[in-house]
N, C-alpha and C positions, 0 to 999 in steps of 0.2 A: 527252330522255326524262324521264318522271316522276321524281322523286327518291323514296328511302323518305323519309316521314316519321316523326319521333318521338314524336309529337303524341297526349297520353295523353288519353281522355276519359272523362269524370264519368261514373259508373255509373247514378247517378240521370235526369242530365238528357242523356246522350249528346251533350254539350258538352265542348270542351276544358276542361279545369281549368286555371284564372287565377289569377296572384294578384289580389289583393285590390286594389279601384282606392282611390285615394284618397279623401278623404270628400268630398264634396263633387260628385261626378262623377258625371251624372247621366244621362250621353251625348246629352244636348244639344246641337247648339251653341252655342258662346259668342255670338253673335250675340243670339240669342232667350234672354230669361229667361222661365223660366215663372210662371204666375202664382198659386204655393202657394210657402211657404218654400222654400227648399232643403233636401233632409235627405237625399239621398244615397242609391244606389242601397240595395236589400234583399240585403246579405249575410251577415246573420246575425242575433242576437240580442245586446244588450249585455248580459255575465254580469256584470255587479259587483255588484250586490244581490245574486243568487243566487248567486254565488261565496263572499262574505260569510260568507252566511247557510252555507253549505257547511264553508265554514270553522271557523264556530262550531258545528257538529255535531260537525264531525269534533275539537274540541276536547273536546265533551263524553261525545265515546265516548274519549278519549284514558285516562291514568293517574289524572288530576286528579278526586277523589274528592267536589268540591265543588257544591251544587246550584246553582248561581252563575253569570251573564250579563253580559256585561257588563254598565256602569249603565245604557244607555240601554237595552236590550233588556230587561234585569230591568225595567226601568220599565213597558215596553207591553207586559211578559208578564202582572203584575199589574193594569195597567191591564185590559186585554184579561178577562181572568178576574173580576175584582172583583166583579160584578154575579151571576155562577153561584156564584162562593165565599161572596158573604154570604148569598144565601140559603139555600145549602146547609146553611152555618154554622148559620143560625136556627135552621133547620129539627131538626139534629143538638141542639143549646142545649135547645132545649124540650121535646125526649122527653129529654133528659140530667137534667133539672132534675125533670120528672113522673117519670122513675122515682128521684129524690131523695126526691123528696115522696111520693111511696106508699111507700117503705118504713119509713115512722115505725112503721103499727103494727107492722111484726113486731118493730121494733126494742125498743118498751117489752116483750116477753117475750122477748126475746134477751138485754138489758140490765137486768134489772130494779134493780140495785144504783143505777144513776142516771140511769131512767127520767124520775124528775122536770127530771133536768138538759136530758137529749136535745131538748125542744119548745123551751127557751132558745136552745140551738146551733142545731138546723135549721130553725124558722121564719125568723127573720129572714134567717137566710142564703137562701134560696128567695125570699123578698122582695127583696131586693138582687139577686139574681140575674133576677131577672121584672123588676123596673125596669130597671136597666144595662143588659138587651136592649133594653127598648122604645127606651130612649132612645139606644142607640146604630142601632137600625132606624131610626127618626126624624131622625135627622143626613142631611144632603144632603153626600154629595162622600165621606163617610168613606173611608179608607183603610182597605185591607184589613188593616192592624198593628191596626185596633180589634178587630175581630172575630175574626182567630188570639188575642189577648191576651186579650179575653176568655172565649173559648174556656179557653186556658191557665188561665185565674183562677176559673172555675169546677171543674174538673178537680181542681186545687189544694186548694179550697175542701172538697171532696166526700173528698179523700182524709184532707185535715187533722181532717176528722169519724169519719173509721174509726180514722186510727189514735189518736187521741184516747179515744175510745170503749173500741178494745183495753185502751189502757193504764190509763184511768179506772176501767174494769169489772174487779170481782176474780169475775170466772163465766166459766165454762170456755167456754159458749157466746161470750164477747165476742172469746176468742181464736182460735177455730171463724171466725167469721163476718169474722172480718179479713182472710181471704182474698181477700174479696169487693173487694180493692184489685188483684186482677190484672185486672177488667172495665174499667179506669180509660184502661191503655193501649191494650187493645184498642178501647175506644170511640173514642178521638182519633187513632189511626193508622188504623184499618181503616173505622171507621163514617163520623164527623170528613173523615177524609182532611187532617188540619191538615197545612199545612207543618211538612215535614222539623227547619228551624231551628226550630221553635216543640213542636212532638210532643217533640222530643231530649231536650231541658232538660225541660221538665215532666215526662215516662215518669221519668228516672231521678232528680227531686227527690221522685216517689213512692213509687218502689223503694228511697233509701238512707232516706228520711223511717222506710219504713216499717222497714228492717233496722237501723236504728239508735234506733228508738223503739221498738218491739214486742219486748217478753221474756215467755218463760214464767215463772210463778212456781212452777210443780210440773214434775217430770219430765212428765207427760203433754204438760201445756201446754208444755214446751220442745221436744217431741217433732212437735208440731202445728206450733209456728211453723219449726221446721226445715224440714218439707216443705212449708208454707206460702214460707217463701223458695225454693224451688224453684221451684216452679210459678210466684209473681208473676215473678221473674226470666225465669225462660224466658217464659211471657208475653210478659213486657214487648220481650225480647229480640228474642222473632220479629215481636211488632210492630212493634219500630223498624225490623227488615229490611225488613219488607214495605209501611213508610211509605214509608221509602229508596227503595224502587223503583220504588211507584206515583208517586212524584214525580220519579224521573228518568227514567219514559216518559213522563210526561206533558210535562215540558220537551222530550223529542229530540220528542217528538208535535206541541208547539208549534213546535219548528224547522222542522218536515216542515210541518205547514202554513203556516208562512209561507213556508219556499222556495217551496212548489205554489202561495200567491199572488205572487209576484214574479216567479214563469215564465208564469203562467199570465197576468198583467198584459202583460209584455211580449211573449209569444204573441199577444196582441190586439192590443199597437200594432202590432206586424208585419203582422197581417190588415189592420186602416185601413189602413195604410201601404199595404199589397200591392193592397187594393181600389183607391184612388185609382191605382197606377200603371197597374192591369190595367183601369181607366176611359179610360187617360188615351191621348192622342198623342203618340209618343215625338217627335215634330219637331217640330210646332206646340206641344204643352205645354195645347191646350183636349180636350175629351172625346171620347173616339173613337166606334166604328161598336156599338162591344160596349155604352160608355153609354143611345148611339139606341135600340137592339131594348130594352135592360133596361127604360131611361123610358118607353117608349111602351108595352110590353108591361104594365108597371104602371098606366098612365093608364087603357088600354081595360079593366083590371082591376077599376079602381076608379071605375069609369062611373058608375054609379048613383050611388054617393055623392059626385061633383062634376058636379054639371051645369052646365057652362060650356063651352066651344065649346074650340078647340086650336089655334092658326095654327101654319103653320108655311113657311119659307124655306127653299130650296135655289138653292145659289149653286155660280155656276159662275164660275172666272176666265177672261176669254175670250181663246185662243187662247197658253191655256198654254203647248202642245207648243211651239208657235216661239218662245215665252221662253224652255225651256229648251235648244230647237238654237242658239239664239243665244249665249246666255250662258252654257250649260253646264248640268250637275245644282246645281253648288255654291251657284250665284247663283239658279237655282230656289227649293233649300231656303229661303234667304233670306228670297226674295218671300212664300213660300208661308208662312212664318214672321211675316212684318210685316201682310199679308192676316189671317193669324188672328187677331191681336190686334184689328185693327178689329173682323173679324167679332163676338169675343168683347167686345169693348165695347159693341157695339150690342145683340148679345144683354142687356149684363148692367142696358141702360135700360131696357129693357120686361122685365126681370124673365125673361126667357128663358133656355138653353139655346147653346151653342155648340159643336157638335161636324163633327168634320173626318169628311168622309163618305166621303173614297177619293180618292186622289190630289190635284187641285187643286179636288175639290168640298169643299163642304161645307153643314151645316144648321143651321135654327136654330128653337128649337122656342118659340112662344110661347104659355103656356097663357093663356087667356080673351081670347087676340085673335081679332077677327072680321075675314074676308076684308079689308075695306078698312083696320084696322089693322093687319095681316101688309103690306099692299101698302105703307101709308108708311113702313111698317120698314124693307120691301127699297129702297124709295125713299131713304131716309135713308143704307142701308148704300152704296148706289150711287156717292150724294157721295162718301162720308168714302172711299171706297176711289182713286175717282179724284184726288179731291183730297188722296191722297199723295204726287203725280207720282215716283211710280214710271219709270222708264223702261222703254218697250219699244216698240223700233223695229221689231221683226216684225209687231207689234200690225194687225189691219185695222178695228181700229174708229176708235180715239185715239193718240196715241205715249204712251201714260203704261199703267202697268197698272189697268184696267181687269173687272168683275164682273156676268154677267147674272144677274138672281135672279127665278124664280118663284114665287108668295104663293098659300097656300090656306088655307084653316079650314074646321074640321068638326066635327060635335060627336059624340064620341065614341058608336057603338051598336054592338047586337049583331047588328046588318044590314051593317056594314061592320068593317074593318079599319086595321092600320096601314099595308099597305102602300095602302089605296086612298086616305088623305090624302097617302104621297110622291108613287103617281103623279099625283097633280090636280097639284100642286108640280111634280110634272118637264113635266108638260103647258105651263103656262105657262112653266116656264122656255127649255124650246125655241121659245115665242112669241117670248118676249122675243131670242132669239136669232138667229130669222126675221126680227124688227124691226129688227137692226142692231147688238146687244147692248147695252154700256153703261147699261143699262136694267134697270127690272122690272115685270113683269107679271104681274097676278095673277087668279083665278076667282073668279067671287061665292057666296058663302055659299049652299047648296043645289043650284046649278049643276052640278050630276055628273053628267054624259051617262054613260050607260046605257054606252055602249065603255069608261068610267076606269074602270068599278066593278070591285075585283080581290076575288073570293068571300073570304070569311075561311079564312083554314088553320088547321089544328089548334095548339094552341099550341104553341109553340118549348119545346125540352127547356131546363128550367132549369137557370141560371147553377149554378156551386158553389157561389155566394155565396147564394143563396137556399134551395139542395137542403140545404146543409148544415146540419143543429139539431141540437136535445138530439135523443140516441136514445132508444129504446124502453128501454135498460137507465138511463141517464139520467133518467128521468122516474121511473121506480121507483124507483129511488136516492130522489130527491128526496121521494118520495109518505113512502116509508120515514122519514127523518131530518122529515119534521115531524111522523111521530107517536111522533119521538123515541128510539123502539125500546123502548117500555114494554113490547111482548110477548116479546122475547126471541126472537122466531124470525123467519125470515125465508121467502120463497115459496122452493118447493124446491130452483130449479136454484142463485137465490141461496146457499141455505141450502150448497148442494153446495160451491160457489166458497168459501164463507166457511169450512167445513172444510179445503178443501183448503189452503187459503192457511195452514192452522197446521197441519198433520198431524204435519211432522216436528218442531216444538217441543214440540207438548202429548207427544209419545212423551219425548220428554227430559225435559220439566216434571215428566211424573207419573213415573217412574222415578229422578229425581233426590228429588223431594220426598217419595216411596213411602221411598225409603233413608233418609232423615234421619228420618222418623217410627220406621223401627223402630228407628233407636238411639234416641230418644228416647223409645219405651216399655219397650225396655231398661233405660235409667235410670229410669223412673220405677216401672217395677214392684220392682226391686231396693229403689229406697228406700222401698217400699210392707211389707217383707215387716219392717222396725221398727216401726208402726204396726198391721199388724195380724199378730200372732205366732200365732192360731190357725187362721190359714187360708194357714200357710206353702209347704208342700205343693202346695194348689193352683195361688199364687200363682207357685211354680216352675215347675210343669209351663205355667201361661198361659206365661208368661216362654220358655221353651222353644220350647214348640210354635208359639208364636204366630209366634216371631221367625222359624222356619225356615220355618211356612207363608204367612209375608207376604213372603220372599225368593223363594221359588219362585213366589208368585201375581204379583210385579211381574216376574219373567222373561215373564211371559206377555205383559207388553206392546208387546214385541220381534218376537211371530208376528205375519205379514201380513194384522191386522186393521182394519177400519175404529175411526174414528177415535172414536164413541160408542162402540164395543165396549171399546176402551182405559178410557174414562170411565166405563163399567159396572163393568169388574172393577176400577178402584182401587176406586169406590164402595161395589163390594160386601165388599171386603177392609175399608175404614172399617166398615162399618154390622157386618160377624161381627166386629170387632175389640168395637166397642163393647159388643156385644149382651154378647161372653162376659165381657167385662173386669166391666161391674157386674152378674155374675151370681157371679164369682167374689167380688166387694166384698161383695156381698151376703148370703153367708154366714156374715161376721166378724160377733160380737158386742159387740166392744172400740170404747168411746168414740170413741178416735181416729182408725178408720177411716175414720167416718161423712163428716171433716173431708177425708182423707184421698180420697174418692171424687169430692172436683169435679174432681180431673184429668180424668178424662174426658170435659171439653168440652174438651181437646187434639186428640180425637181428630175429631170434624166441623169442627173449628176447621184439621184438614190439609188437608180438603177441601175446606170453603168458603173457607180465604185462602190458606193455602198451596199448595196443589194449583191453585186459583182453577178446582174444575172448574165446568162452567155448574148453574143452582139445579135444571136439572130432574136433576141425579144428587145432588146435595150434599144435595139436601133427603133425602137415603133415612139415611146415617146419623146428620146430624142430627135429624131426629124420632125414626128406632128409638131412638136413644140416651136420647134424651129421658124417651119412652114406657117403654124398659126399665127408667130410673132412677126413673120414675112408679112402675112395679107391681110390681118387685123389691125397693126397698132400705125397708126398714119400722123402724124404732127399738125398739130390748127396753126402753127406759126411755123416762119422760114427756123428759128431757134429750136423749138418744137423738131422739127423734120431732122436738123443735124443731130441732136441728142437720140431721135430712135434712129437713124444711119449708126449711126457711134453704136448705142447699142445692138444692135443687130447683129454689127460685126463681133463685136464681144461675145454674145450671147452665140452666134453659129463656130467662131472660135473654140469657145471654150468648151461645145459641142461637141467639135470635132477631138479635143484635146481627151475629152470623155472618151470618145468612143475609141480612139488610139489606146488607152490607157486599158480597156473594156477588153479590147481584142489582144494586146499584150500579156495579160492576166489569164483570160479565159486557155491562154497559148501557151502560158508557163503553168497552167493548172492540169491542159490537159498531158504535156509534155512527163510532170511528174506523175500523173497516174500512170503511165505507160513505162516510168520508169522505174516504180513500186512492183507494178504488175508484171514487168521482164524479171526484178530481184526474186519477186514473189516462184515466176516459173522455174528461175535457173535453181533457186533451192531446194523447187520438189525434185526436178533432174538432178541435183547433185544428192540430194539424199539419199533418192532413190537408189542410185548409182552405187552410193555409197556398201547402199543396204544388202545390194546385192553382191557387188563385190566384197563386200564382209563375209559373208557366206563364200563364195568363191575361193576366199581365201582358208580356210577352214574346214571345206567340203574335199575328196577325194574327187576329184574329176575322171575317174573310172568309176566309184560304184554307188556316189552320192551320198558315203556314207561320211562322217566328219574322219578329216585328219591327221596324222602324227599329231599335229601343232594343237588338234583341241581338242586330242586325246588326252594331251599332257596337260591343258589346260584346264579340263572336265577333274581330271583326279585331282589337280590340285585343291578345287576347290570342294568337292566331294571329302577330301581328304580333313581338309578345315572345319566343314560343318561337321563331319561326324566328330571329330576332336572335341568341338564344343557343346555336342548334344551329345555324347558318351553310347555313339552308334559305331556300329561295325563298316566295312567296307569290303566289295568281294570283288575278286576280278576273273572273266574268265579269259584266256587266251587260245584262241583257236587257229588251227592248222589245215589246210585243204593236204592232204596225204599227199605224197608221191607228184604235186603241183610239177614239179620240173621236167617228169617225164612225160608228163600231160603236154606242157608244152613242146617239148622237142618234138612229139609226134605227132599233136596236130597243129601247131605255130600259135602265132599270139594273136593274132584275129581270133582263132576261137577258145586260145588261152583267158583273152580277156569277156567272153559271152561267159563262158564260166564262174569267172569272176565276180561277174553280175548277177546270175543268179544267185549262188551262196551271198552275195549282199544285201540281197533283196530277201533272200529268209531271216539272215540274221535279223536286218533291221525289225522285221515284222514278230519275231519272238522276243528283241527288245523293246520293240516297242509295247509288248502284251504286260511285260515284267517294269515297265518305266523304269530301265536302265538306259545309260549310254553308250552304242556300237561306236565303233570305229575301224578305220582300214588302217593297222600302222606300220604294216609294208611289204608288197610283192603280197605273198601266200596267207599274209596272216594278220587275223583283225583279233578285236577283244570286244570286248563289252565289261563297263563298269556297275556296279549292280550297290547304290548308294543303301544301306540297311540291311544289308542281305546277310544270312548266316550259311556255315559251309552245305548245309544238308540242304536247301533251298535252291541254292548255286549248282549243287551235282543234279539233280532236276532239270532244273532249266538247260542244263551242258547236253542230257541224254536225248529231252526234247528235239534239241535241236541237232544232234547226232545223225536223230531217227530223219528227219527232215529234211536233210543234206544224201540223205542214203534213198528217200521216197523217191528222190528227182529223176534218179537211174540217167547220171551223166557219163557217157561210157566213157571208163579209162582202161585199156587193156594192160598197160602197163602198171599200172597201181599194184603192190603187195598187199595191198590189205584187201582189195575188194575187186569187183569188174567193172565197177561206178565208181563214180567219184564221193570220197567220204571225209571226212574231219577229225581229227584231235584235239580234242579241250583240254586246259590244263588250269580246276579251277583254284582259287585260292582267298583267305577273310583273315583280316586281320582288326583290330580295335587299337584305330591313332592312341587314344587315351592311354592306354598301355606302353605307350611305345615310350618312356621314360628316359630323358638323355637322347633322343633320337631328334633328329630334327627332321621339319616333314617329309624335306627330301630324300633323308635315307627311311625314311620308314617306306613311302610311296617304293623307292629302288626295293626295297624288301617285300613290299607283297610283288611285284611284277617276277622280280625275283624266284617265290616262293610260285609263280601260277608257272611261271616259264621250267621252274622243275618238275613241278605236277603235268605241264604239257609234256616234256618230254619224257616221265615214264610210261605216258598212254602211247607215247609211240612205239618207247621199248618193248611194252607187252602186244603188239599185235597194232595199233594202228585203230580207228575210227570206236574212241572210244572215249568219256571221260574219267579224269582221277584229279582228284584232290591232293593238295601239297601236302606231306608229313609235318610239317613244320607249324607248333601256335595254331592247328584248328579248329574254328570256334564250331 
């Protein structure tokens, strides 16, 4: 009786799960090499680059606080980037340096005490600064240490003239205007984007320069630069955060894209790879049936643009079948194996095609030969095959193995087809085989009788390998990233996807950073009510109200709202923050406050860098603010009026430097989702690709049943588990009777419908019995039958006997029947038994042992099963 088996199968491919074959195992025989390197079946992908690379993420999401790669990756990270940093660099350099140089004149009535000095100090400097660019834009090869460095040294240069200035100038305005040292770090961390290592050192050799060089000389002026140190510090402070950050997404961003080029790399060799095997003959090792349709379906494609004629060979071994009743399947393989290699070397002299066409046929496609040179091909091929004195004593031509070939050429139109050059081909080949075989015979060039001509069919549904390309969302992707992402939005559904992909971050981004601002207007308003002492009152109640009305307005961004609606109300909590704060400033008539009022580029400064909401909300209260500080804040003195000039400029400056750094970000944020979401598509398309061509490669591309190559694969591993679970293993092999004369009489167009239905029963009686069919060549499939005992296996043989004989395919020719009918030959053997064996010869012994059991049901009569004598269980 049948045994259970315990034989688990892949979910995916409804294949036993195997282990892993060795490298090198190609399920070939060793016999026959093929004629590509070796490189071992498709089991996976080799993870060590992306492993790596895995690796090194996951280091830099670890504790380790450092922006740092190893050497060689630090190298091709900067390598990589070099050419976007310098010129970003530049670009940053030269509006740094032009707003250097514009601010001379306010400076001569900012400064007047050593106005005369001021043009000494900052021309030259500006000159040196416009040279040292040119000249470092001019260098070929430079390293990017030039351009952060001088970046750094301009920074330097611009700060050491403020606080210079402070200290030189005895005018209240010089100590007012020294403020203007907090736009310093914000331009190199947020605008710049300098590295981390190079931002660090410079921001805080301007903050201690400036806190340890800048004093008031009067209580007012020590009153100014106390909150003066406030705001540079905190400045400087949240810029170095926010340098910090932008440069260690953009490193893990750098990991992410190189792991999705190392997968994505080897994604592809796996498709070659997978293409060539799902090309390929898993016995022979030259091109199979699925190459033929792909080539030729491409030729008549591309008609018009090659006009040159197509020969082509169809070679038949003659009188296969009694090679292999004679000799067996094993030594078949062999022949059939030593055969293709001539074939494929004769093909590869005229520049041809060698592909195995079904069992012991096969073709050969010669493009811009004409009739009479397709005929000395087959002429040629004829020798070289006999004169490998092959043996075979069944032979009725010669005792050596022996090839009839039929020669045609045609010139590709859209009046004919591919199948009407094989039939001209099969035409003469059955000449040649009426002649005696050993021969070949071919048609003359235009010679196609009106009976060969086979009408064109619509075209064959395409390969995967063809169907498969960029998709529709792929091509936008790409349309997208070459225009860079200047506009900041994307088409809608996009636009939806790219929301959605942040919903639940920016809800925490802007409620975390909403929190840190109100303490930080907290503090700044408190220190605000020493500066300006007559508008204390107010300054409490802002202080107050404000703090409680910006806690409750970020509760709101917790209700179940979309994701701009979020971005609206921080927004709009920024722009009433702003509005009231220099409405309240602008009441005070005291000196100091005036000094006192550029905090409030803190506050769009939460929204365009901290917040990093997108420019189309950030811009609301960075202009209100702006605007409000334009038509609110007015000076009671001529001193008065240059201090809010001074500020104003600062304050819509550093505005502007905001909203530059805003739109920069929001550009490189949206750029990398599109660059996630392209890696994201190409690896379903390559999987996909993959998955399919896996199959392809495995599948028979005549009757879809698996084969040679995962026949041998299927037993191996069948072979394995039953060894270790102490199960049997059965095989059947089966035979379509009399198949040859089938086709000489009615051809291979309806040789091959034939074909397909007995495929189509087998499959469906193995699939009843959860065995493994396969096609493993020309006439004859098997099925593996994992648990199965002999008496179980001759059932399921007679089954499907009966089944093959219901179809009533007529064969007038057939000995056994007037339909077309089958010989099973089944056979069971127990790995565990097999002592001293090793798997390989045990697996060669049961095939062995079913291949003699097939051929005595031939000897008695034909469409019939018999079990092996040999070992059955």
């Amino acid at each position: 009786m049948r045994r259970d088996s315990t034989t688990t199968l892949d979910r995916r491919t409804h294949r036993p799960a195997r282990p892993s074959p060795d490298a090198g195992d190609t399920g070939v025989p060793a016999a026959f090499e093929p004629p590509w390197p070796n490189q071992g079946p498709v089991t996976g992908l080799d993870a060590h680059a992306a492993s790596a690379l895995d690796a090194q993420a996951e280091s830099l999401r670890g504790p380790s606080p450092w922006l740092r790669f190893p050497t060689e990756l630090e190298a091709a990270f900067h390598d990589d980037s070099l050419s976007a940093r310098k010129r970003h660099l530049l670009l940053c350099s030269l509006l740094g340096i032009l707003a250097f140089a514009g601010a001379a004149g306010l400076d001569q009535r900012l400064l007047p005490d050593i106005q005369h000095l001021l043009p000494l100090v900052r021309w030259p400097l500006v000159v040196a600064m416009l040279l040292s660019l040119a000249l470092a834009h001019r260098v070929n090869g430079a390293r990017y240490h030039l351009a952060e460095a001088l970046t750094s040294a301009y920074a330097l240069m611009v700060a050491g003239v403020i606080i210079w200035s402070a200290s030189a100038s005895h005018a209240l305005t010089a100590v007012t205007h020294s403020v203007a040292i907090f736009a310093i770090p914000v331009y190199l961390c947020v605008v710049a984007l300098q590295r981390f290592c190079y931002a660090a050192p410079t921001t805080l050799a301007c903050l201690l320069g400036y806190s340890l060089l800048v004093n008031g000389r009067t209580p007012d002026e020590q009153l100014i630069v106390a909150e003066n140190l406030k705001m540079v510090w905190l400045s400087g402070l949240f810029a170095l955060l926010a340098n910090y950050l932008f440069e260690r997404n953009e490193r893990m961003a750098y990991l992410l894209r190189r792991q999705d080029d190392a997968r994505r790399g080897q994604l592809e060799q796996l498709r070659n790879r997978l293409r060539r095997q799902s090309m390929v003959d898993g016995l022979t090792g030259i091109n199979n049936r699925r190459f033929l349709d792909h080539w030729l379906g491409k030729v008549w494609a591309q008609r018009d643009q090659h006009r040159e004629p197509l020969g082509l060979l169809v070679i038949d071994v003659d009188f296969f079948k009694a090679y292999n009743d004679h000799y067996g399947h094993v030594q078949g393989d062999l022949c059939l194996q030593h055969v293709a290699r001539i074939v494929s070397s004769v093909a590869q002299g005229y520049q041809g095609h060698a592909v195995r066409f079904g069992g012991e046929e096969f073709v050969v496609m010669l493009p811009g030969c004409s009739a009479a040179q397709a005929l000395r091909a087959g002429q040629e091929l004829c020798r070289a095959v006999s004169g490998a004195n092959l043996p075979h004593r069944a032979s009725g031509a010669i005792p050596v193995v022996s090839v009839s070939v039929g020669a045609a050429s045609m010139l590709p139109s859209a009046s004919d087809s591919p199948q009407a050059l094989i039939a001209l081909a099969d035409t003469a080949l059955y000449d040649a085989k009426h002649k005696g075989r050993n021969r070949a015979c071919g048609i003359a060039d235009g010679a196609i009788a009106a009976p060969l001509r086979v009408r064109p069919q619509a075209s064959a549904p395409a390969e995967p390998l063809d169907r498969i390309g960029p998709s529709e969302r792929e091509r936008q992707i790409d349309t997208l990233l070459e225009s860079q992402g200047r506009w900041l939005v994307f088409p809608p559904v996009l636009e939806r996807v790219y929301e959605a992909s942040r919903r639940r971050l920016r809800q925490w981004q802007l409620f975390i950073i909403g929190m840190l601002g109100v303490g930080v207007f907290y503090v700044l308003a408190e220190g605000g009510l020493n500066l300006a002492p007559d508008i204390i009152q107010p300054l409490q109640a802002l202080q107050r109200d404000f703090t409680l009305g910006l806690v409750a307005a970020l509760l709101l961004l917790w209700l179940p709202i979309r994701t701009w609606q979020r971005e609206l109300v921080f927004a709009m909590c920024a722009t009433t923050l702003g509005v009231f704060a220099v409405h309240v400033i602008s009441r005070s008539t005291t000196l100091t406050v005036y000094s006192y009022s550029v905090v409030v580029f803190l506050i769009p400064a939460f929204s365009t860098i901290g917040a990093r909401q997108p420019i189309w909300f950030s811009w609301m209260p960075s202009v209100t603010t702006v605007v409000a500080y334009l038509w609110l804040m007015e000076g009671q003195s001529p001193i008065g009026e240059l201090i809010v000039q001074d500020t104003s400029i600062m304050l819509t400056h550093s505005v502007l430097l905001s909203l530059f750094g805003c739109y920069t970000l929001e550009r490189r944020a949206r750029t990398a989702f599109l660059l996630r979401l392209k890696g994201k598509q190409q690896r379903r398309s390559l999987r996909a690709m993959s998955i399919q061509l896996q199959a392809m490669a495995m599948t028979d591309a005549l009757t879809g049943l698996s084969n040679r190559r995962q026949f041998d694969l299927d037993m191996e591993t069948c072979w394995e588990h039953a060894r270790q679970h102490h199960e049997t293993v059965s095989l059947l092999l089966i035979d379509v009777d009399c198949f040859k004369r089938y086709n000489d009489a009615h051809g291979h167009v309806q040789g091959d419908q034939c074909l397909r239905q007995i495929g189509e029963l087998i499959l469906h009686h193995a699939g009843l019995a959860q065995g493994l069919p396969a096609r493993i060549g020309g006439e004859e499939f098997g099925i593996i039958l994992p648990g199965w005992d002999t008496h179980d296996s001759l059932v399921l043989g007679e089954q499907l006997c009966r089944a093959v004989l219901a179809q009533g395919i007529t064969h007038g020719q057939s000995s056994a029947a007037p339909v077309v009918t089958v010989s099973i030959g089944a056979a069971t053997l127990l790995p565990a038994s097999q002592a001293g064996a090793t798997p390989a010869q045990g697996q060669r012994q049961l095939l062995s042992q079913a291949d003699e059991a097939l051929y005595r049901a031939k000897a008695n009569g034909r469409n019939r099963v018999m079990a092996a004598t040999w070992a059955v269980i």
